[in-house]
Structure formats: C-alpha cells, structure tokens
N, C-alpha and C positions, 0 to 999 in steps of 0.2 A: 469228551465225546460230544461232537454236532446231535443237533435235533434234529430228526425229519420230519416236515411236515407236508401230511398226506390232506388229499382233497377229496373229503368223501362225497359231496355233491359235486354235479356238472355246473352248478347253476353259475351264469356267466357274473365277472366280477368288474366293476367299470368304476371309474377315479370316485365316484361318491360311495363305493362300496359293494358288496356282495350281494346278488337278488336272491330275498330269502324265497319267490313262489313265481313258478314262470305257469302260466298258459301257454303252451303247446300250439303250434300252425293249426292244428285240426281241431283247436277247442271252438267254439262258440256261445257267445254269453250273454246275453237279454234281461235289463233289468237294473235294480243300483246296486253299486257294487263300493264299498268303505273298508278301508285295510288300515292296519296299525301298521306293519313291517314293508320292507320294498316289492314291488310287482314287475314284472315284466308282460306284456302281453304279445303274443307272435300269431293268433287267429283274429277271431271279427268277434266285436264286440259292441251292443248299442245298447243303452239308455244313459247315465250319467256314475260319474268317478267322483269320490270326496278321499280323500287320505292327507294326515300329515306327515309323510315321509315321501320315498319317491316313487316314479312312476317310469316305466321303459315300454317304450312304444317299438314295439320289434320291425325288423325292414318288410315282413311281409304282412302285417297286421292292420287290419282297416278297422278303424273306431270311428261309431257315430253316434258319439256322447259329449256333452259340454265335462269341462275337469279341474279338476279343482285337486291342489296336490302341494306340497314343497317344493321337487323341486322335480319337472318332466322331462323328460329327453324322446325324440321324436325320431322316429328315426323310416317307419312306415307313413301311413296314409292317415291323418284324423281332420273327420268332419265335425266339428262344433266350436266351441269357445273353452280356452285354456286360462284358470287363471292358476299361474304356479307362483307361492308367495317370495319362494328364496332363488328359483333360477329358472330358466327354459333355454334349451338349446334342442334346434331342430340340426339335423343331421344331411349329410350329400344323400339323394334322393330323395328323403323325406319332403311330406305333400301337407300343408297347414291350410282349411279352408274354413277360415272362422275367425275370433275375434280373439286377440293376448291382452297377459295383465299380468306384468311382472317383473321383479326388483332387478333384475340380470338378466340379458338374453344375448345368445350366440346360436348364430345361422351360418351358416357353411352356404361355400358355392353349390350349387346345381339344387340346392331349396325352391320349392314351390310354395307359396304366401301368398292368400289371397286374402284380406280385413284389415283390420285395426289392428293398434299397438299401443296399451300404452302401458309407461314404464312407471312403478311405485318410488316414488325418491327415500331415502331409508330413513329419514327423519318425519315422514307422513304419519298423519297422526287423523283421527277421525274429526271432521267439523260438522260443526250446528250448522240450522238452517240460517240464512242471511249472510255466511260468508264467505269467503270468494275459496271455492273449491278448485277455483283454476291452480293457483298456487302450490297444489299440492299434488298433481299428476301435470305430466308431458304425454300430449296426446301426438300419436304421427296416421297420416290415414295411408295404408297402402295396400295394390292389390297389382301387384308383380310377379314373373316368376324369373327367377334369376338360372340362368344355364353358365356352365360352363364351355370354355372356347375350348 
C-alpha cells in the first residue's frame, strides 16, 4: 500500500527547503528581528535581520534593513546591505539597493543592483593586521540595472 502525503501547511516550499514562518503582505515589522528556522517575509519590514538559516524576500515585500543570513533569496524590494554567508540569489523583478557579501551569487535578468559585491572565496579565513587582506575577497563595484529585451 502507497503512502499519502498530505501538506498541512500552505507555507511555500523552494530548492533549499520548506519556509517554516511566513509574514503575510499585510504584516509590518520595525525593529531586530533573529530566527533559528526559515523566514519568508511578503510585507514591509525595517530595522536589521541576523539568522543562520534562510531568508525569503517575497515579490511584494519592501525591507529596509541591512541582513545578515545563510543563505537569502530576493525576490521583492531590499534597501540595505546583504551579507549571506552560503548563497544569494536575487530574483526577475527583484530590486538590491545596497551593498553584498557572499560565497555564491545568482541574478537573473530583469534584477535591479545598485552597490558593491563582493564574493567570500571558500577557503577565506580571517587575517591579522599587516597582511594583505586583498588576497582573500574579489571585490567588483557595480551599480546597474539589468532589463530584459
């Protein structure tokens, strides 16, 4: 006899896994905000994000918070500074007006990027003062927005 398996939450489910807590279009959030499990956020949200798991920036969602995460997916509007330690990918539509930092990154066409970028090489490792810190990030300066034809 097959198993069924039934889906008792709605909460959307994307290649890194199941979002365990969504905010809602209607929500609004002021203030710091620190989660152990995944987030999705779909309203407005400003002061600053820390988590080590992931983060989901919904297509309607305007954040204006610097974030700090594993791994973020952008998919709406964020104003601040992203550093996501294991990936970032901004999304079609999605609007980046701030500064990255991070081991992996995928942009799709019709992204908006406006800052810095720079990528962590997986073998970076923390230095002393006196030595040459270039060697261990790839810095690119950019402030483009890419459309689709």
């Amino acid at each position: 006899m097959a198993k069924k398996v039934i889906q008792v939450n709605k909460n959307p489910v994307y290649d890194i896994g199941m979002i365990t807590t969504v905010f809602n279009k209607n929500t609004e959030f002021y203030g710091d905000l620190s989660f152990k499990k995944s987030l999705q956020i779909n309203g407005k949200f400003e002061g600053e994000i820390s988590s080590g798991s992931y983060l989901v920036i919904g297509e309607e969602a305007v954040i204006k918070a610097n974030i700090k995460a594993d791994t973020v997916v952008v998919k709406g509007t964020v104003y601040g500074n992203i550093e996501a330690v294991t990936r970032l990918e901004i999304h079609t539509n999605g609007k980046l007006y701030g500064n990255i930092r991070t081991r992996k990154l995928v942009i799709s066409d019709g992204v908006v990027f406006e800052g810095k970028c720079e990528m962590i090489k997986p073998n970076e490792k923390k230095k002393g003062k006196g030595d040459d810190a270039g060697d261990a990030v790839e810095t690119a300066s950019t402030a483009a927005a890419a459309t689709t034809a």
